[in-house]
N, C-alpha and C positions, 0 to 999 in steps of 0.2 A: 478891163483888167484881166490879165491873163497869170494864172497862178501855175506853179510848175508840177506840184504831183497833187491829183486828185484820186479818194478810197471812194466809189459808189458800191456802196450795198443794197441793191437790190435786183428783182430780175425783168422790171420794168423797163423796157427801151425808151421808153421818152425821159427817164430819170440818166438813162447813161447818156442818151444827146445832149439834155441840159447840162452834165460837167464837162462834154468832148467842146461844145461853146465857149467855156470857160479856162480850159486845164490843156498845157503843153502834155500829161502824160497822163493818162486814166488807167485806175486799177478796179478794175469788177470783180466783185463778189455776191455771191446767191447765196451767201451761208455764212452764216457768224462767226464759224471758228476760223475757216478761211482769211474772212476781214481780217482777225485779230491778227495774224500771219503777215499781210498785207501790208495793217499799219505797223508792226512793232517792224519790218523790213526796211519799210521805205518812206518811214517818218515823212505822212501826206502834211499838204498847206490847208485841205479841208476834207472833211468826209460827208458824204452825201449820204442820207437813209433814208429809205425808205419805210413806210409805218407799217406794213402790210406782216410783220413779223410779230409775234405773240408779244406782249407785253411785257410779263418778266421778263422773257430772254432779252426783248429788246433792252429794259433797265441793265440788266447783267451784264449787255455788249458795253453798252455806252459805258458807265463805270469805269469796264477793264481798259478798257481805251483811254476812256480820260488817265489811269495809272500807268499807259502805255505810253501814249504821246500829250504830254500835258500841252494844254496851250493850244491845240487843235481846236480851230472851230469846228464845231458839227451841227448841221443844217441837216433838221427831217421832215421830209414833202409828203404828202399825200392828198387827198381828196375828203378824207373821211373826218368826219368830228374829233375821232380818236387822236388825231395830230396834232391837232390845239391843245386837246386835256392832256397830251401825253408832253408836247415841247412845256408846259407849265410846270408839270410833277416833275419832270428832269431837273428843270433849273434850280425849282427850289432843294429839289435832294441831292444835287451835284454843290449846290452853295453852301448848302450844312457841312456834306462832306468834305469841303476846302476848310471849314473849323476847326476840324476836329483834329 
């Protein structure tokens, strides 16, 4: 499956080959307000993240995104525990916030 614009946020190289495998055009980002620049441009088919960012900020990223590009999937990889606890608390507080 080959998707045409992929956002990686992070500054992990094996995160940016994982979407250059996947994505006709890849946009890198090491910095959240960057991204937010990135995706409101060039409205990606997926954003990759990386978990290695502070917690809040990463909730704050993802939010303004989701208010930026609805619809976007977003896929976040890491290594560490924090990625499971953290892909869980998104979905349920991204699912409230589509109620409200």
């Amino acid at each position: 499956m080959i998707l045409h614009r992929i956002v990686v946020v992070s500054k992990e190289a094996e995160v940016q080959q994982l979407a250059r495998q996947v994505g006709q055009e890849i946009f890198v980002a090491d910095d959240l307000s960057y991204a937010l620049d990135i995706i409101e441009t060039f409205n990606p088919d997926l954003i990759v993240f990386d978990d290695c960012f502070v917690p809040v900020h990463t909730l704050k990223f993802l939010y303004t995104a989701a208010k930026i590009s609805i619809y976007v999937p977003v896929v976040v990889v890491g290594d560490s525990e924090f990625c499971t606890v953290f892909s869980a608390v998104f979905m349920l507080m991204f699912s409230l916030s589509c109620l409200l």
